[in-house]
N, C-alpha and C positions, 0 to 999 in steps of 0.2 A: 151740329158742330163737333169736329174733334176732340176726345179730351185729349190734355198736356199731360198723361199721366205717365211716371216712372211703379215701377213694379220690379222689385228687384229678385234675384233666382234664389234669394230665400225667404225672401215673402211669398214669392211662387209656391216655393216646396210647401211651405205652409199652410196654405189656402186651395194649391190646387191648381191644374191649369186652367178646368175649367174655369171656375171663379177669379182666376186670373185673366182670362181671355173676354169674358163680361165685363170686368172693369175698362182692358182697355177699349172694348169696342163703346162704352160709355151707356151701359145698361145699368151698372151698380154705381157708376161713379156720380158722386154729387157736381153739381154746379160751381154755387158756392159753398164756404166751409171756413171753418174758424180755426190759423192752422195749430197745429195741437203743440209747436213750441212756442212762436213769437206770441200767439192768441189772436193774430190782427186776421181781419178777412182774406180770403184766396179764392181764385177763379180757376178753376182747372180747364177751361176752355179758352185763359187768354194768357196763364201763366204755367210752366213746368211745373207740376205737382208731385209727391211724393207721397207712396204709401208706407205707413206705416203701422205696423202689426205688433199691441202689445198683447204679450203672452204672459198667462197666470197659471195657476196653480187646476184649475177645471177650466177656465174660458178662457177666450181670446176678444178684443174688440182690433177693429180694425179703423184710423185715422188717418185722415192727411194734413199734409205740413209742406209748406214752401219748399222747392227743391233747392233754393239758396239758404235754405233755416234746417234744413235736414235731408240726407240721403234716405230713398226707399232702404224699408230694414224691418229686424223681428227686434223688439226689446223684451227679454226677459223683465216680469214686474213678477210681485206678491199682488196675491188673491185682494185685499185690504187694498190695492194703491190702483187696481184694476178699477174695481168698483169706482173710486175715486175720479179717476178717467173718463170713466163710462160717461158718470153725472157728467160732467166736463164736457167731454164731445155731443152730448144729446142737447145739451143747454138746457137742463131741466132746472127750471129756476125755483123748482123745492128743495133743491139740492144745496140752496145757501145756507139754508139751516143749519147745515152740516159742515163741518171745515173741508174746503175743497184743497184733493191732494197737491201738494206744492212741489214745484221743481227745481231747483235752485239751478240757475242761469249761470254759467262760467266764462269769463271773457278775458282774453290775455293782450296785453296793452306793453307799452315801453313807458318809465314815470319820469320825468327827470327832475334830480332831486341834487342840488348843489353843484349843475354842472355837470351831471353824471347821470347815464339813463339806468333806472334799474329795471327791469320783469316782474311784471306785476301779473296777479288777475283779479278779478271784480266777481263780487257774488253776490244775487239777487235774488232770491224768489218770486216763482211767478205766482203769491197767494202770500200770503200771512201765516207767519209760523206760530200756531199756539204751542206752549208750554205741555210736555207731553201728558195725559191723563183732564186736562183741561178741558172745556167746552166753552164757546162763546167767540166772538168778535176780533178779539186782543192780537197783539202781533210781537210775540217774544221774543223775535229773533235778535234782536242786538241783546238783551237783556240777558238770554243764554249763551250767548259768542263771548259777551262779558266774564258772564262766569267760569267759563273755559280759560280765562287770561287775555284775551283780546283788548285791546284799549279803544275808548272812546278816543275820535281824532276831532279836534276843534281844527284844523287845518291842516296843508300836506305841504311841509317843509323839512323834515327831517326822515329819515329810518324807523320807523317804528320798533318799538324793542322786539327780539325774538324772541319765539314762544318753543320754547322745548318742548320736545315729544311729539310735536307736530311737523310733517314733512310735505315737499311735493315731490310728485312721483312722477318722472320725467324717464322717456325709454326710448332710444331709436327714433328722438327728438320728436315724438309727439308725448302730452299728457296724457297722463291715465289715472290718476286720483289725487286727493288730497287726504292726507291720514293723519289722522289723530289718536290717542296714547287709546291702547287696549286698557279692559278693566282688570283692576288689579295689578296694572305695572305688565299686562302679560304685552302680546306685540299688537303692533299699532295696529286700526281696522282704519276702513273707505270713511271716511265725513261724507267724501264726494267722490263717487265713481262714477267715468263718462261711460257712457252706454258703447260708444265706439270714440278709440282713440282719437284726441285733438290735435292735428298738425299744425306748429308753432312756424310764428315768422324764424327764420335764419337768424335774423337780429336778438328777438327774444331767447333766442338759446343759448347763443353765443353770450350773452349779459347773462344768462341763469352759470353758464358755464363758468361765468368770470367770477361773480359773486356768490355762487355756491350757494347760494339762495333767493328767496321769492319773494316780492310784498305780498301780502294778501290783503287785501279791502272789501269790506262786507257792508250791506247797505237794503234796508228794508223793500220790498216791492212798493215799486213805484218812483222811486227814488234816484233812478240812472238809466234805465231802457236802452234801447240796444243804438250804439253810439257809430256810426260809419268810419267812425275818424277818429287817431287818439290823438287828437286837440278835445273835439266833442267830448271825449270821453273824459278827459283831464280836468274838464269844464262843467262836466257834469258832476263830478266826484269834488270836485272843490265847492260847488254847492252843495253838495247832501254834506261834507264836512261842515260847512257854514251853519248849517240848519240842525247840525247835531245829530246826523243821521247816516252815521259815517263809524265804524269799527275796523280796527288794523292790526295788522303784526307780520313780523318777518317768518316766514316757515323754511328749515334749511332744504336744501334740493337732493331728493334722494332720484338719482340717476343719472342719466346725463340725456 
């Protein structure tokens, strides 16, 4: 059978055409595969598939991922988040031992909140975030959102206060980070940088454009998964509110 594989002219230059030319004739390419955003299973002989090539500091591993969940592409990572991957993609289940590298999941939604839609996004990990220097099981990630200034939401009917020093970074109307205050007052760094720019609904920007600012909603893995629909989504996030599992704050909108 054919593979459904995408290979894109910089993952090419990457790898080679050779190794390029194996994959798609489907001599390297897997069957199935675990895709390396959503995590849910893919078929590359019954669905479009995407490669994708992270690159480290000495190695490279190469992954596939849903072509609806990711374009073929090279993602620059660190040596340390490589490794992390690696575990990941092999499915070495020694590897739980060890905190497996987390991604945090970004998804932009419209919220309506009094009558009035604001531009939201949703952030999720796809793993447990521990406390940095830590070891073990734990999942800090609302615990340190907190401590950034983030508010616990027991439900979504108003604005969440806005958090100074924290921005989103909107450019030629796709996203491209969320920033948070540099240390020592200096200037703001990435919290979250996309690997490749995010292109916004029309709507969503025009409502960033209006209110010069963002919701942001944060919510541990497991918690909201990836929603088709922002009802679903609005429905899922009013549950992980309910359940106390649910952090917020307005960020102002640095772009347009």
């Amino acid at each position: 059978m054919p593979r459904m594989l995408e290979v894109s002219d910089e993952v090419r230059a990457e790898i080679g055409d050779e190794e390029a030319d194996r994959l798609l004739a489907g001599e390297n390419a897997p069957g199935g595969y675990d895709c390396t955003s959503c995590r849910t299973p893919g078929d590359s002989e019954q669905e479009r598939t995407s490669t994708v090539l992270f690159v480290g500091d000495e190695t490279a591993v190469l992954a596939f991922a849903h072509a609806t969940c990711l374009p073929s592409q090279v993602v620059q990572v660190t040596e340390e988040q490589l490794q992390g991957a690696a575990r990941s993609i092999a499915g070495d289940n020694q590897a739980q031992a060890a905190p497996e590298q987390a991604v945090l999941g970004v998804t932009s939604g419209l919220i309506l909140l009094s009558g009035e839609l604001h531009p939201a996004l949703v952030v999720e990990p796809t793993a447990p975030i521990a406390r940095p220097g830590t070891t073990g099981a734990g999942d800090d990630f609302l615990p340190l959102l907190i401590e950034q200034g983030f508010m616990p939401l027991p439900q979504i009917d108003s604005v969440p206060p806005v958090l100074h020093g924290w921005s989103v970074l909107l450019a030629m109307g796709q996203l491209h980070a969320i920033l948070q205050p540099g240390a020592s007052g200096g200037s703001p760094v990435a919290w979250w940088q996309a690997h490749q720019a995010l292109q916004v609904a029309d709507a969503w920007r025009a409502a960033a454009n209006k209110h010069q600012q963002v919701l942001m909603f944060a919510a541990p893995v497991g918690s909201i998964g990836r929603q088709p629909r922002e009802d679903l989504l609005r429905d899922a996030l009013d549950k992980a509110a309910a359940n106390g599992k649910l952090v917020a704050a307005t960020l102002p909108l640095a772009g347009t």
